[in-house]
C-alpha positions as CSV (number, residue, x, y, z in Angstrom):
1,X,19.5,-8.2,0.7
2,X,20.0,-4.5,0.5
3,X,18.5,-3.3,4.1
4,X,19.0,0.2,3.3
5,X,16.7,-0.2,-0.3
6,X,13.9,-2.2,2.3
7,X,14.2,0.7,4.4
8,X,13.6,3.7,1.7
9,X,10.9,1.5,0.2
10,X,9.1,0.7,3.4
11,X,9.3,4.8,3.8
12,X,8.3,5.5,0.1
13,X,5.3,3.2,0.9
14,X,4.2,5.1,4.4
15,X,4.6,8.0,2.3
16,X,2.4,7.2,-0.4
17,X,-0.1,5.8,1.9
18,X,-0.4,9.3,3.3
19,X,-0.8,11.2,0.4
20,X,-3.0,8.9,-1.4
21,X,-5.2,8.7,1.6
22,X,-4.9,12.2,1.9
23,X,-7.4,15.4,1.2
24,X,-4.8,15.9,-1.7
25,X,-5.7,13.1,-3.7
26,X,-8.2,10.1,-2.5
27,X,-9.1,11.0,1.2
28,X,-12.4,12.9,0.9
29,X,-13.3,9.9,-1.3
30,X,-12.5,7.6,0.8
31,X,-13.9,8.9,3.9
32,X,-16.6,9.5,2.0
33,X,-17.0,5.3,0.8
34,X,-16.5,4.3,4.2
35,X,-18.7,6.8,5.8
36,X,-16.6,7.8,8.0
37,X,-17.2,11.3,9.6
38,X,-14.5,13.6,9.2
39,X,-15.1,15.2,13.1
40,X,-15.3,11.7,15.0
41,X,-12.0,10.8,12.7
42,X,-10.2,14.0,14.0
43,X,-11.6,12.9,18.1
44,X,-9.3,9.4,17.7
45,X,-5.5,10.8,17.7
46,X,-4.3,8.3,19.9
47,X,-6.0,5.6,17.6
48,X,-4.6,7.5,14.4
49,X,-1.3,6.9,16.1
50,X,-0.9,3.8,16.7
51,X,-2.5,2.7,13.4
52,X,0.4,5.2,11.3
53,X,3.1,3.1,13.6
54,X,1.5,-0.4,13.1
55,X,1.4,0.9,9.1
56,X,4.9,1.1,9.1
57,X,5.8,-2.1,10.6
58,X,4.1,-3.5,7.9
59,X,5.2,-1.5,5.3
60,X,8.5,-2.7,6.6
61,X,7.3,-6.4,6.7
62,X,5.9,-6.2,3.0
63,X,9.4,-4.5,1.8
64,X,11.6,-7.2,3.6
65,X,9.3,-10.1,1.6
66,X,9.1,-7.9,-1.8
67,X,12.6,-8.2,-1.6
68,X,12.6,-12.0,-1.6
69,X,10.4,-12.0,-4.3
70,X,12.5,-9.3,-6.6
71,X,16.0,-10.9,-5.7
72,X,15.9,-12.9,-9.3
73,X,14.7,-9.3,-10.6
74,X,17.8,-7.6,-12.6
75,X,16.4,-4.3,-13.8
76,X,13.4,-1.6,-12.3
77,X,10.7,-3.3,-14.9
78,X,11.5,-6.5,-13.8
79,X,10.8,-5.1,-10.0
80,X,7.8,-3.6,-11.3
81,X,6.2,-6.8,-12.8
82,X,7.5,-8.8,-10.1
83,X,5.5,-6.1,-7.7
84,X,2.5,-6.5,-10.4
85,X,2.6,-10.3,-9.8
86,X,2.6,-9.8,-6.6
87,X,-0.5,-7.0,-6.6
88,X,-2.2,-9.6,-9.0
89,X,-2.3,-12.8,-6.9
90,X,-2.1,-11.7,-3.4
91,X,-3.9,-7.7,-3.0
92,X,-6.2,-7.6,-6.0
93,X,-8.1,-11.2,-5.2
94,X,-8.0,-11.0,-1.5
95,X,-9.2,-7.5,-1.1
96,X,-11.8,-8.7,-3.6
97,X,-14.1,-10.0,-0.7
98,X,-14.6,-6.6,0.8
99,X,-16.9,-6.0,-2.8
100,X,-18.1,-9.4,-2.8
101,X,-19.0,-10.4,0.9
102,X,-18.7,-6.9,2.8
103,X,-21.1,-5.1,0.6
104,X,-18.8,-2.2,0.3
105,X,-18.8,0.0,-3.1
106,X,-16.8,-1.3,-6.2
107,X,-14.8,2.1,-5.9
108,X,-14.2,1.8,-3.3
109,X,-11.9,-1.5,-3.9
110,X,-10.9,0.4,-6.9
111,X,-9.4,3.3,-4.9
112,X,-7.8,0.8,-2.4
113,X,-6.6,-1.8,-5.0
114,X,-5.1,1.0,-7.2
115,X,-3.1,2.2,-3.5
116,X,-1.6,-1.0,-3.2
117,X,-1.2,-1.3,-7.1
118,X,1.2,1.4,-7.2
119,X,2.7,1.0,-4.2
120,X,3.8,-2.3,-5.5
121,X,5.2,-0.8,-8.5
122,X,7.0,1.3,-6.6
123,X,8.7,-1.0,-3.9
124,X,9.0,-3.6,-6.9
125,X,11.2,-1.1,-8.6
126,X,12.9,0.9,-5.9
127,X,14.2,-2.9,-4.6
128,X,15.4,-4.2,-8.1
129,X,17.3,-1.1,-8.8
130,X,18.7,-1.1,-5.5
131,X,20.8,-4.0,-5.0
């Protein structure tokens, strides 16, 4: 396994996490879908901390077992569906219940789901490439 491309791809997902959840593109939204209050979010910076360093241990975690998954993968599409596989049968049913059970809004799952969507793409590609 290349531990440099699990590296880059766990960054590229930390990334991505910050600008999709960002005012840039989905955070108003979101903030908005989990009514959330933009002042009592800005009061928590020692939460916010520890949540961005626990986010990249797990993007870390994901990239390492993406990589298990993509080793048969020989080309960037191949990573891609492999990381679409992966989106399909793990993120896009389990996050599901959040909708279902949770009684959260269906764009909100949407907005979440397409997050980890791409992301997968991303790190399916960057890791297949990579080798």
């Amino acid at each position: 396994m290349n531990y440099w491309a699990i590296l880059v791809a766990a960054l590229l997902q930390y990334g991505l996490g910050a600008l999709w959840y960002s005012p840039l593109l989905f955070g108003k939204q979101w903030m908005r879908l989990m009514k959330i209050n933009p002042a009592e979010r800005a009061s928590k910076k020692k939460e916010a901390a520890r949540g961005y360093a626990l986010m990249l241990v797990t993007a870390l975690v994901m990239s390492f077992v993406l990589a298990r998954f993509v080793t048969g993968a020989s080309t960037w599409i191949e990573g891609a569906l492999t990381g679409l596989w992966v989106w399909l049968g793990f993120i896009a049913t389990v996050t599901l219940g959040g909708f279902l059970w949770e009684g959260k809004p269906f764009s909100l799952y949407l907005l979440n789901a397409g997050y980890w969507l791409v992301t997968l793409l991303l790190t399916g590609s960057l890791l297949a490439a990579w080798k």
